[in-house]
Backbone as CSV, one residue per row, in Angstrom:
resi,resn,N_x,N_y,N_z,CA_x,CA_y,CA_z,C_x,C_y,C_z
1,UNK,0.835,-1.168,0.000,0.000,0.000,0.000,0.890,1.245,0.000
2,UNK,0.255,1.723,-0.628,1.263,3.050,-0.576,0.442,4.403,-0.164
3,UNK,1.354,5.391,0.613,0.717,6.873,1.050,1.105,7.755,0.618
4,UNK,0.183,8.560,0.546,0.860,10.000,0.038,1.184,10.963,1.670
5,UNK,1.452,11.802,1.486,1.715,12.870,2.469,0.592,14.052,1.973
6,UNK,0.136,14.902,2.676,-1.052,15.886,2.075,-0.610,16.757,3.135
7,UNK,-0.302,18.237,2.683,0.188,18.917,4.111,-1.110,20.353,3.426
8,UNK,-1.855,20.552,4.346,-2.522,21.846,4.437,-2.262,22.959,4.246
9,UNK,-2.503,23.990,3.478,-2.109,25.251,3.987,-3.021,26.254,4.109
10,UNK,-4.396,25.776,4.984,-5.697,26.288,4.912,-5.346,27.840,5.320
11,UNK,-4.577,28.315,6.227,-4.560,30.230,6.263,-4.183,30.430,5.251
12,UNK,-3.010,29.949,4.375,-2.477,30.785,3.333,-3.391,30.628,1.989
13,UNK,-4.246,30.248,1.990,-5.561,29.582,1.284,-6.539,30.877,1.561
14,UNK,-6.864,30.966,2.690,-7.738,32.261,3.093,-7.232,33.352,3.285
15,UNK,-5.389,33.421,3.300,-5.022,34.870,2.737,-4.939,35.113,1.285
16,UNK,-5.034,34.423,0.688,-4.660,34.360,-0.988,-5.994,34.988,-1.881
17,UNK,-7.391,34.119,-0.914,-8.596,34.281,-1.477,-8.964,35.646,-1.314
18,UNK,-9.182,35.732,0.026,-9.140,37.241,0.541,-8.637,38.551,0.014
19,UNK,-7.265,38.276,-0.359,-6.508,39.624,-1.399,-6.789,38.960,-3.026
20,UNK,-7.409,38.126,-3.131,-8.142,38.151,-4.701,-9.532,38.996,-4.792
21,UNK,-10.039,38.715,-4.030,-11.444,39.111,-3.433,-11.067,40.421,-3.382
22,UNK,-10.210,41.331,-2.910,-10.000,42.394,-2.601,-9.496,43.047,-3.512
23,UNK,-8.106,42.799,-4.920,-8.039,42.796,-5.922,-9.689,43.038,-6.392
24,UNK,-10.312,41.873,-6.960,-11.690,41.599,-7.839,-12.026,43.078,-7.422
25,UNK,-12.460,43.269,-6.008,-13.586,44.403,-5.618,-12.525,45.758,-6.423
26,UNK,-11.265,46.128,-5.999,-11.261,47.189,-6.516,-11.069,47.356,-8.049
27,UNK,-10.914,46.021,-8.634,-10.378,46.238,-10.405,-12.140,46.512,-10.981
28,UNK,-13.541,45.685,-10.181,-14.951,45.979,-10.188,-15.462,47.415,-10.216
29,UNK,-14.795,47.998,-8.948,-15.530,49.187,-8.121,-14.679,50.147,-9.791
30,UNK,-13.641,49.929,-9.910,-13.014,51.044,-11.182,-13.831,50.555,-12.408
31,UNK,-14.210,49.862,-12.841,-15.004,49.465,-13.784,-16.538,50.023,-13.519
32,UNK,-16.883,50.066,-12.731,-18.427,51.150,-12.542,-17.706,52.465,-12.459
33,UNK,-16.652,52.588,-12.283,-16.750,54.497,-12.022,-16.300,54.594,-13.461
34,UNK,-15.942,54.031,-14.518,-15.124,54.170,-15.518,-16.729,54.017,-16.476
35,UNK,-17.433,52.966,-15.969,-18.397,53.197,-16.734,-19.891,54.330,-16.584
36,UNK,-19.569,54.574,-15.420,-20.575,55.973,-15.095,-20.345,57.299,-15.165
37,UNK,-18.342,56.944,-15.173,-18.355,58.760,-16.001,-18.719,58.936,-17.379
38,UNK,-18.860,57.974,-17.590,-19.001,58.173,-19.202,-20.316,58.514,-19.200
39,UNK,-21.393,58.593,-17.911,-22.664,58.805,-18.055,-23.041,59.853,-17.586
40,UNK,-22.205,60.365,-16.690,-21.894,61.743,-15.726,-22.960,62.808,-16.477
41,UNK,-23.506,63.411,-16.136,-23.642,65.201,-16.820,-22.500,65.768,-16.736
42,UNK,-22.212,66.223,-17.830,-21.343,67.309,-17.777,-21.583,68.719,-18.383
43,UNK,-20.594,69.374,-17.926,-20.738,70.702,-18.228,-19.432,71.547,-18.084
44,UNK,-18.653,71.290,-17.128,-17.185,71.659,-17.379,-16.725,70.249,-16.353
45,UNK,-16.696,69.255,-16.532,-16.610,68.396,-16.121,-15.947,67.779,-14.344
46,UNK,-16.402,68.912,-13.697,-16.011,68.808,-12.595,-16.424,67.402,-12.000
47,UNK,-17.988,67.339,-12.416,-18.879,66.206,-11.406,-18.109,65.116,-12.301
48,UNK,-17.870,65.060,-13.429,-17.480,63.195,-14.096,-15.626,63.645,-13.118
49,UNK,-14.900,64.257,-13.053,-13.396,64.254,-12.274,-13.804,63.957,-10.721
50,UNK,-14.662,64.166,-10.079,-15.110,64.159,-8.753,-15.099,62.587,-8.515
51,UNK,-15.528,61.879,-9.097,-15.741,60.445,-8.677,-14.518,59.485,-8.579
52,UNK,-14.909,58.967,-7.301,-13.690,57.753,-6.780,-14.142,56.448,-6.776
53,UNK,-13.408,55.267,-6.947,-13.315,53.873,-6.482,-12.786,53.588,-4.745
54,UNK,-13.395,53.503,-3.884,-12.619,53.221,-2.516,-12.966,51.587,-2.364
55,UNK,-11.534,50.880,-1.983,-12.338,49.063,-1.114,-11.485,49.159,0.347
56,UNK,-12.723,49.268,0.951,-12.526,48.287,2.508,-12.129,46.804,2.481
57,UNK,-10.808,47.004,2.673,-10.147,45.582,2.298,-10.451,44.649,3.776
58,UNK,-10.467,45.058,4.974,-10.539,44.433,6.419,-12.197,44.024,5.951
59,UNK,-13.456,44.519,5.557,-14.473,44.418,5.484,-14.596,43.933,4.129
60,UNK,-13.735,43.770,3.174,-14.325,43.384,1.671,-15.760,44.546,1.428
61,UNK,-15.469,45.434,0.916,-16.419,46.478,0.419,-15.818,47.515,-0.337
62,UNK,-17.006,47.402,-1.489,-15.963,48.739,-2.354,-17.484,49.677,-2.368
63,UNK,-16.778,50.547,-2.394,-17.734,52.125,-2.480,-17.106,52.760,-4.347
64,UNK,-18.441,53.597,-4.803,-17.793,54.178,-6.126,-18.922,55.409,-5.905
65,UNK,-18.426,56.747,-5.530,-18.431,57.739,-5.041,-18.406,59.518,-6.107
66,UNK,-19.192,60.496,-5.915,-19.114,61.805,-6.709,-19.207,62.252,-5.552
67,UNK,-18.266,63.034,-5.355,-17.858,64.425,-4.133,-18.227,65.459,-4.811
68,UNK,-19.297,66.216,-4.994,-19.795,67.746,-5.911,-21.136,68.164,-4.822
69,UNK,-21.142,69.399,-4.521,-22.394,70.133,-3.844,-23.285,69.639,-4.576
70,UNK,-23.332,69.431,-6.356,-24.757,69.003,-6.457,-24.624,67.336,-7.237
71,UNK,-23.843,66.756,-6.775,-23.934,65.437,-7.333,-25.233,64.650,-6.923
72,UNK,-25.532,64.557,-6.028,-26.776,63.913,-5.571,-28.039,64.689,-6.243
73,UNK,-28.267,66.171,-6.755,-29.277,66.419,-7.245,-29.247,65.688,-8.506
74,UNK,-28.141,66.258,-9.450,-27.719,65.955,-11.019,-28.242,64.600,-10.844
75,UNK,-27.977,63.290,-10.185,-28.079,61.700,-9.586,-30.012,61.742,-9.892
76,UNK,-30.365,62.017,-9.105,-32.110,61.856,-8.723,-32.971,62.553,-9.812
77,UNK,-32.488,63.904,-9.733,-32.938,64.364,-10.441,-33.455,63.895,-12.277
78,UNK,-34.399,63.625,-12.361,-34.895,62.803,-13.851,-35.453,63.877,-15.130
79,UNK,-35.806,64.724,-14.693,-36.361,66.269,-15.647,-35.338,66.890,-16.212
80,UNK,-34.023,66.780,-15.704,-32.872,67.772,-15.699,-33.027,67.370,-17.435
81,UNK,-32.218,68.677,-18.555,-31.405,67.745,-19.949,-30.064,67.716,-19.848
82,UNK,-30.005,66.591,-20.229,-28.378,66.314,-20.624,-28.295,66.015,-22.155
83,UNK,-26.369,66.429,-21.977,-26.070,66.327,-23.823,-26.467,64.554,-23.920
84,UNK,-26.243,64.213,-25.356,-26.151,63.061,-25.843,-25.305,62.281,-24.961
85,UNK,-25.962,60.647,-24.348,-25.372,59.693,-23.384,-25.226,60.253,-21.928
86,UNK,-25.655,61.272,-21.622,-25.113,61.631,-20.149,-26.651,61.612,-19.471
87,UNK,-26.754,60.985,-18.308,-28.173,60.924,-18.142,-28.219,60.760,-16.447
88,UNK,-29.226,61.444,-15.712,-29.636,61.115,-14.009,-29.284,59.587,-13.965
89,UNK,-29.327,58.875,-12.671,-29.222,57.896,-12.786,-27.707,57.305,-12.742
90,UNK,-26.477,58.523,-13.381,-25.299,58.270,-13.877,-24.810,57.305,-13.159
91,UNK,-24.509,56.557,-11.940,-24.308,55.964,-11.457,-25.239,54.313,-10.490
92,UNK,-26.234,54.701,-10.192,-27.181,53.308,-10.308,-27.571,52.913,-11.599
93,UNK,-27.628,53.321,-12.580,-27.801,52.440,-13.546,-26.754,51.516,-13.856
94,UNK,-25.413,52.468,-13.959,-24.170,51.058,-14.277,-23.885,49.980,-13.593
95,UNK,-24.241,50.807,-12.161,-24.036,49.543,-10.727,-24.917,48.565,-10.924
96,UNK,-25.702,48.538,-11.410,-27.041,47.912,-11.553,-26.586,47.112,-13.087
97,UNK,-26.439,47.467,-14.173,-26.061,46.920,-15.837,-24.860,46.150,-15.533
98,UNK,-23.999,46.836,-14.971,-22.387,45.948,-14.597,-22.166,44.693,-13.677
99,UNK,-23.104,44.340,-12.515,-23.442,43.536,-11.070,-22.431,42.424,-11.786
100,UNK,-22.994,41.957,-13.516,-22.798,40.733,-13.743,-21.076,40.509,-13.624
101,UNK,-20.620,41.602,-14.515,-19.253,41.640,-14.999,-18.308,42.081,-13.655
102,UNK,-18.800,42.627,-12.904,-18.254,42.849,-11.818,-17.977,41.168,-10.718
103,UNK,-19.057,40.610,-10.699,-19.071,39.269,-10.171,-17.731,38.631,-10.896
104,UNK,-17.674,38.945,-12.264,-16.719,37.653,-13.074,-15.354,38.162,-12.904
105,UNK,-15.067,39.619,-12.501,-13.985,40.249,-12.360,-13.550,40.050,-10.940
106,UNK,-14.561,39.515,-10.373,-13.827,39.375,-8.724,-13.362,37.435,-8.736
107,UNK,-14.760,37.130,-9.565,-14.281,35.632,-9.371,-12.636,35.192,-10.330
108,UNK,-12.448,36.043,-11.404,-11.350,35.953,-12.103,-10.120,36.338,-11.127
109,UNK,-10.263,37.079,-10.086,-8.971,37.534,-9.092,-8.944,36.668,-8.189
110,UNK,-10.012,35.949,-7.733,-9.776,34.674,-6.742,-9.931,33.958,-7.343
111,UNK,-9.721,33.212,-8.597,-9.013,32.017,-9.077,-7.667,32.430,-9.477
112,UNK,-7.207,33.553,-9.963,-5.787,34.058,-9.862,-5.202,33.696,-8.728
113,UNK,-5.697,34.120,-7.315,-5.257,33.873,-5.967,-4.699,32.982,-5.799
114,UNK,-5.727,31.538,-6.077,-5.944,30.363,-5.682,-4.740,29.485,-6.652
115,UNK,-4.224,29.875,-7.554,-3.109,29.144,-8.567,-1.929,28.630,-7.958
């Protein structure tokens, strides 16, 4: 009969996954801000330069963010006009159109991890 030897390395397994996971979220979270400036209103383009990607790596969470006095109106606001492609919404709609590709971009960084 013969044995093999099998040696574990279950933490370095759940540090590997973890900073894939964390990778995925922020290469994701830049992929919605990349795709919602492109949806931004603009006008001298302060509000599409205003927006960030942040990930809470201890918590696994990414935030994708417009810092402008009126970003949240330009956002809700549905009456406003915008030029051609720029539309309210600029940001829940992509978060919302992207969910999928964002999933495959995190699962693609934790099978990177995991190699």
């Amino acid at each position: 009969m013969t044995r093999a030897r099998l040696t574990w390395n279950g933490d370095a397994v759940i540090r590997g996954t973890r900073a894939g996971a964390a990778r995925g979220l922020r290469l994701g979270a830049e992929h919605v801000l990349q795709v919602s400036r492109g949806r931004a209103p603009v006008e001298e383009g302060t509000l599409e330069r205003s927006g960030t990607a942040t990930v809470d790596e201890a918590d696994l969470r990414a935030a994708v963010a417009y810092d402008t006095p009126y970003a949240v109106r330009q956002h809700e606001q549905m009456d406003y006009r915008h030029d051609a492609g720029r539309t309210a919404k600029y940001l829940e709609n992509p978060m919302n159109e992207e969910a999928d590709t964002v999933g495959e971009i995190i699962a693609a960084e934790m099978r990177r991890a995991l190699r």
